[in-house]
C-alpha positions as CSV (number, residue, x, y, z in Angstrom):
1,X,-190.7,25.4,133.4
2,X,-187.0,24.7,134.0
3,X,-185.7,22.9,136.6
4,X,-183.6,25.9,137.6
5,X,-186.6,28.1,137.5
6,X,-188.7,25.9,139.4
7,X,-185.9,25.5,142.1
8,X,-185.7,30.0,141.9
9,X,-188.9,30.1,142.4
10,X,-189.0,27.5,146.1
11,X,-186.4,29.3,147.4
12,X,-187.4,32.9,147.2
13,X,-190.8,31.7,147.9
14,X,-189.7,31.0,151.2
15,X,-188.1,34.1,151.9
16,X,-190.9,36.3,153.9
17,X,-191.7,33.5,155.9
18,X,-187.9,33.8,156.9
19,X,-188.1,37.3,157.2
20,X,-190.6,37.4,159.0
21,X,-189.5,34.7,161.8
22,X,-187.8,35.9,165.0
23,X,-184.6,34.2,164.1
24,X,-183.6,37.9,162.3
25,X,-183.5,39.2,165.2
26,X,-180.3,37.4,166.4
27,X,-178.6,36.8,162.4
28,X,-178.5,40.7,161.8
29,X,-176.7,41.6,164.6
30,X,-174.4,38.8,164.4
31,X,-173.9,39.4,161.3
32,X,-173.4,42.8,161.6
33,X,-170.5,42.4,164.6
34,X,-168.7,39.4,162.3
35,X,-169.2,42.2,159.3
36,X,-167.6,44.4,161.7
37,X,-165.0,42.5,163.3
38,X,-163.3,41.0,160.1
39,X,-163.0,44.8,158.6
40,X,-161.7,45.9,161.6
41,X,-159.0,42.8,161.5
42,X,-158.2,44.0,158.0
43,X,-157.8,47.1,158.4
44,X,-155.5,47.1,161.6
45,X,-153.8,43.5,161.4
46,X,-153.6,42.4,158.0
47,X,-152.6,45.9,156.5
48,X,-151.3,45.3,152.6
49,X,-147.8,45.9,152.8
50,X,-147.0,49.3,150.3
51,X,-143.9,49.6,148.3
52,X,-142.0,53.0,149.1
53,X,-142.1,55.3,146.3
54,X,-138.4,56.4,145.0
């Protein structure tokens, strides 16, 4: 087995214990506001600036 296999293989192993812990329940919504928040910046602040067409 490859080392980059083996190291594949720890870290997905490790994933439904994650999952499963209660520490999702305050990184989804978190995440889900900063998800929120920076398209919301984008799209009202930071707004690509269009030529005008001739």
């Amino acid at each position: 087995m490859s080392f980059e296999t083996y190291y594949l293989h720890l870290i997905f192993a490790r994933i439904p214990s994650l999952l499963s812990s209660d520490l999702i329940l305050f990184i989804l919504p978190a995440l889900t506001i900063s998800i929120l928040f920076f398209s919301f910046k984008i799209m009202f602040f930071e707004t690509p600036k269009l030529r005008k067409v001739k």
